[in-house]
C-alpha positions, 0 to 999 in steps of 0.5 A: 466480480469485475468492476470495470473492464478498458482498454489500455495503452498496447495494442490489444492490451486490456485491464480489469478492476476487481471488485474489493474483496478477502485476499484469499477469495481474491487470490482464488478469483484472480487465478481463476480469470487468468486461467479463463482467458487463456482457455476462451482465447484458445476457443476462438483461435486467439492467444490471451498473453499474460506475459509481463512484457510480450513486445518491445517498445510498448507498455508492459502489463502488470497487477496494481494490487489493492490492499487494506486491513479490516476489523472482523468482529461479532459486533455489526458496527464493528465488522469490516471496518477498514482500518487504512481508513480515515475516521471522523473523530481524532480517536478513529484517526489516532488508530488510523494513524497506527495501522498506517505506522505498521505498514510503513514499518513492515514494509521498511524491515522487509523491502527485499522480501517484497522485492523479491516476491515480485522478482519474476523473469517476466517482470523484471523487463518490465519494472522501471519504465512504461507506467511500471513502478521502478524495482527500488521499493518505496512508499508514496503517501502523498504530500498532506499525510507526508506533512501530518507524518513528518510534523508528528515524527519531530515529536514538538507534541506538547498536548495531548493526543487530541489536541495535537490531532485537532492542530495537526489538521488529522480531524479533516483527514477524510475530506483531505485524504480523497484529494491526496490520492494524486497517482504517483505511477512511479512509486511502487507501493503508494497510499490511494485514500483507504489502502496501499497500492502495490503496483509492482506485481507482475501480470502472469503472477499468483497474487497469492505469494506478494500478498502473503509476504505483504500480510507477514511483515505487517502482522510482524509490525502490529506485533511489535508495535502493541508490544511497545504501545503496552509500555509506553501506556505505563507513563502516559493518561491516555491509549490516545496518547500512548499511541501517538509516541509510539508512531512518532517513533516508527515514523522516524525509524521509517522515514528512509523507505518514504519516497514522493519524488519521481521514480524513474530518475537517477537521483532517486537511484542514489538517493535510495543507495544512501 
């Protein structure tokens, strides 16, 4: 199921936008699109190349892979509800802002892991230039949730949950985030509204396995921090609460893997080395 088809910079270069679905069924179709180019291409005397950087001089192809988490539950309301997404109420953005905190935690303890899932020859001729990510994993967020990140992560909280979101702004997240999205080509993995976005994988790779290593270090993440969020409710009123401590601190511990500047350039090359 396609959403979009267009042309894309190189010559003879196009791109494809899959409708959001399951990763294992997404996994499934993805193989099953590359395998269906190469066999109609052959039909027609053609080569479709799914090579990450075929020419030299021009714009390699690779896969911006979306990515989110939902809620799968026996009650409708419930069932798909996706987590990445900004609620309308403080409470819906207090989880919100959870699931956020796991995914900056997973992807900070295992950047070389995801590195290393998207280390193919092909890809690494093209990561760094040409509208590809650069090879340095980083998370962009975009500059209002970078601002409600680092206000919480100095931990100056001195209300409740509830009205520390109302002050932070974190309220009107999902009319702010759909103006935030702006698309930082240079980052690597970037937030894009209700999802991450790893921009890093090559073209001619299964999804299967970045995605696998993506779904690993975030379901480690969540685990530890439910492990931390059951302690830190021993001392707190409320689970709205005890969740803002907790995130407060993951913020802290993954501000290193944050990164909303350009890529490309070599201050970030030594700013990432520190």
């Amino acid at each position: 199921p396609i959403v979009t088809r267009h042309n894309e910079v190189a010559p003879c270069q196009f791109e494809m936008a899959p409708r959001f679905e399951e990763t294992d069924i997404a996994v499934d179709h993805n193989q099953l699109v590359m395998a269906t180019l190469r066999r109609i291409a052959l039909r027609h005397g053609l080569q479709a190349l799914l090579h990450e950087k075929p020419f030299a001089g021009i714009n390699g192809s690779g896969k911006h892979c979306n990515w989110s988490m939902a809620i799968a539950a026996d009650n409708p309301e419930l069932d798909g509800y996706n987590l990445l997404k900004p609620g309308k109420t403080p409470h819906q953005n207090v989880r919100f802002l959870l699931f956020l905190a796991a995914v900056l935690k997973g992807v900070h303890k295992h950047a070389k892991l995801l590195r290393a899932g998207i280390g193919t020859s092909g890809n690494e001729h093209r990561l760094g230039a040409n509208e590809a990510p650069p090879a340095i994993i980083s998370v962009f967020m975009g500059q209002m949730l970078t601002g409600v990140i680092e206000q919480i992560a100095e931990g100056k909280a001195s209300q409740s949950a509830k009205q520390e979101m109302i002050r932070l702004g974190v309220a009107k997240l999902p009319e702010v985030v759909k103006d935030n999205t702006d698309r930082n080509r240079t980052s690597p993995f970037a937030f894009t509204g209700a999802k991450f976005e790893f921009r890093a994988v090559g073209s001619s790779q299964s999804i299967a396995f970045p995605v696998m290593l993506l779904n690993a270090a975030v379901a480690e993440a969540i685990d530890e921090l439910t492990g931390k969020l059951r302690e830190a409710m021993k001392a707190t009123k409320t689970v709205d609460d005890a969740v803002l401590q907790v995130v407060g601190e993951a913020f802290r511990e993954t501000a290193a893997v944050r990164f909303e500047g350009n890529g490309y350039s070599q201050e970030w090359v030594e700013e990432a080395a520190r």
